[in-house]
C-alpha positions, -999 to 999 in steps of 0.1 A, spaced: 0 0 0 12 33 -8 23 59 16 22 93 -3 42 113 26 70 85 24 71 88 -19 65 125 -20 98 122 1 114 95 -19 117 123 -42 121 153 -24 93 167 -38 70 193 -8 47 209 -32 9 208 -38 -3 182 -47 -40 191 -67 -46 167 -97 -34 196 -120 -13 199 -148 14 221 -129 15 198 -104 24 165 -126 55 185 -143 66 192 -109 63 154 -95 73 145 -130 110 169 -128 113 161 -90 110 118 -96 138 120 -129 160 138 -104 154 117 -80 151 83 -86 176 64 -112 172 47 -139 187 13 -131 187 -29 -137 215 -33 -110 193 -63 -97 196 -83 -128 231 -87 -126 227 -98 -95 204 -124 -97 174 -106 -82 142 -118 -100 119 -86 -105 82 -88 -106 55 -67 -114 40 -64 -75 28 -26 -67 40 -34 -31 72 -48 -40 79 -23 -68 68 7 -39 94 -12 -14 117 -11 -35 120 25 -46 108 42 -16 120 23 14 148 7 -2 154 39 -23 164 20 -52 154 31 -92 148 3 -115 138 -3 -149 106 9 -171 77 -15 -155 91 -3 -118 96 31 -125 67 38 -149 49 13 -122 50 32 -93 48 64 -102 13 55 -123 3 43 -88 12 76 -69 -6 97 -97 -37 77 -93 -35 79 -52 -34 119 -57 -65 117 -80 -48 116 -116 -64 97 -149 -39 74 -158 -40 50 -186 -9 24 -188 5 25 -224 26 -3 -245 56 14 -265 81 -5 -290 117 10 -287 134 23 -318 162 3 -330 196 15 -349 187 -5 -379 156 11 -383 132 -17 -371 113 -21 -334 112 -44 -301 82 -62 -297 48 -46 -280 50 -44 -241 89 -34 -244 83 -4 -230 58 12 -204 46 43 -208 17 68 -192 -7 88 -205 -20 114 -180 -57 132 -184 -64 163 -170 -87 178 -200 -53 178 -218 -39 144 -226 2 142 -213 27 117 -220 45 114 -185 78 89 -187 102 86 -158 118 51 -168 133 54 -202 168 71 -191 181 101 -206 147 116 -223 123 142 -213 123 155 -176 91 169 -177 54 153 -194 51 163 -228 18 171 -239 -1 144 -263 -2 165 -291 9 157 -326 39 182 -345 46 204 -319 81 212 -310 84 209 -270 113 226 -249 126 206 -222 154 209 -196 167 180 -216 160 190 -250 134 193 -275 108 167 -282 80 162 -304 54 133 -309 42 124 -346 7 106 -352 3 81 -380 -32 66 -381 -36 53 -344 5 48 -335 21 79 -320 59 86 -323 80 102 -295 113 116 -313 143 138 -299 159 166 -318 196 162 -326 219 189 -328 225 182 -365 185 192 -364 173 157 -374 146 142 -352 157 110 -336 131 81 -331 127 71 -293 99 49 -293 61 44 -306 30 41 -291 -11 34 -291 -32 51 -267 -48 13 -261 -48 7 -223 -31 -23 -208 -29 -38 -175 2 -37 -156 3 -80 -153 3 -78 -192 43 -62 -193 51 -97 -175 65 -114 -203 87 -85 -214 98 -82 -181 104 -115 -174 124 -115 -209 148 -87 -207 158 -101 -168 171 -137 -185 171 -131 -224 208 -130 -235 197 -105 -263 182 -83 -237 210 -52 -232 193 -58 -199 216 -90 -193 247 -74 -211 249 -45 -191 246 -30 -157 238 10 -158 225 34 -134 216 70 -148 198 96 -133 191 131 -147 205 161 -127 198 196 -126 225 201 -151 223 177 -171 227 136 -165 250 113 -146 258 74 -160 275 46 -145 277 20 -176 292 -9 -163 332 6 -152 328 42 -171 311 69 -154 298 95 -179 283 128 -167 271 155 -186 266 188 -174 257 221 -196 261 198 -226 292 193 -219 303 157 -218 330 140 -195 342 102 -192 361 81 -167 373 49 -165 367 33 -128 395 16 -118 380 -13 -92 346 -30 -84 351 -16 -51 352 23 -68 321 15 -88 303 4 -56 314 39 -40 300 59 -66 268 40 -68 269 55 -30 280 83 -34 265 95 -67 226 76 -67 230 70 -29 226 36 -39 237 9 -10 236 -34 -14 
């Protein structure tokens, strides 16, 4: 069961907390600051499963991040407890080679509040803050710009590149799913050796600069657009600066 006063801390957030759309970009900023993007547990043999109370354990007690289905998971939950619409949505990842992953790949939420939102907090480096669910308008965001293209009944979230090409992030239907039915996605990219899930262990979180990474030994942190990379020496630095950097204790 969820404890709002123990999330709303979780992520340092002390605002109001009215069903509005001001008040989802601020929860929205305050949880991608706040909580990392992470599958640290897979390498370490943890099995994850889609259980609200485990997935709320987890992140708030714990104070842990975690992968789309937790992260897109719990905050869904702590939306609805404050009195938000919120529809879960399936999304297909875009791939280098031009092609997509499979349906239920990704989670992702659409948010009503008279205006339809596209709220994200567990796809890594992407938007910070909702975007709305609108199709060919350019969106500003502390992380970029964004825009989301309709074609028929799929939707397409895509990132501008500084070459001023649009990137493709992922696509979307505005069907609603229920959380059990990311299961066998879930369950795939935790033992699949095609999963970049199983290849590598990374922890990101945005900042209010920019973005911090820890991919595997190289710890990668962006700040202002500027970009800097280090080599960790030991396991034993890498377990420091998951400590020190996402406050992030085994």
């Amino acid at each position: 069961m969820l404890d709002i006063a123990s999330y709303l801390h979780r992520i340092d957030y002390s605002g109001t907390t009215e069903p509005t759309a001001d008040t989802l970009r601020r929860i929205h900023h305050a949880h991608m600051l706040a909580v990392p993007f992470e599958n640290l547990d897979i390498s370490l043999g943890r099995k994850i499963v889609l259980d609200e109370d485990a997935i709320l354990h987890k992140i708030v007690e714990r104070r842990r991040g975690g992968f789309c289905y937790e992260l897109n998971g719990a905050f869904a939950t702590l939306l609805r407890t404050l009195g938000f619409h919120v529809t879960l949505l399936s999304a297909r990842v875009a791939r280098a080679d031009g092609g997509e992953s499979p349906e239920f790949d990704h989670l992702a939420l659409r948010v009503d509040l008279g205006v339809a939102w596209l709220a994200d907090v567990g796809f890594g480096d992407s938007f910070v803050e909702p975007l709305r669910l609108e199709a060919g308008a350019d969106q500003t965001d502390p992380a970029g710009t964004f825009r989301l293209v309709q074609d028929h009944d799929r939707w397409y979230m895509q990132r501008a590149e500084p070459d001023g090409n649009w990137r493709p992030q992922y696509s979307f239907s505005l069907q609603a799913h229920r959380f059990d039915e990311f299961a066998g996605m879930c369950h795939y990219h935790q033992t699949s050796p095609e999963s970049h899930f199983t290849q590598n262990r990374i922890c990101s979180q945005a900042t209010s600069q920019g973005r911090i990474t820890l991919s595997e030994m190289k710890l990668i942190v962006t700040k202002k657009g500027q970009r800097e990379e280090r080599r960790l020496s030991s396991e034993d630095e890498r377990i420091t600066v998951l400590w020190e950097k996402f406050g992030i204790r085994f």
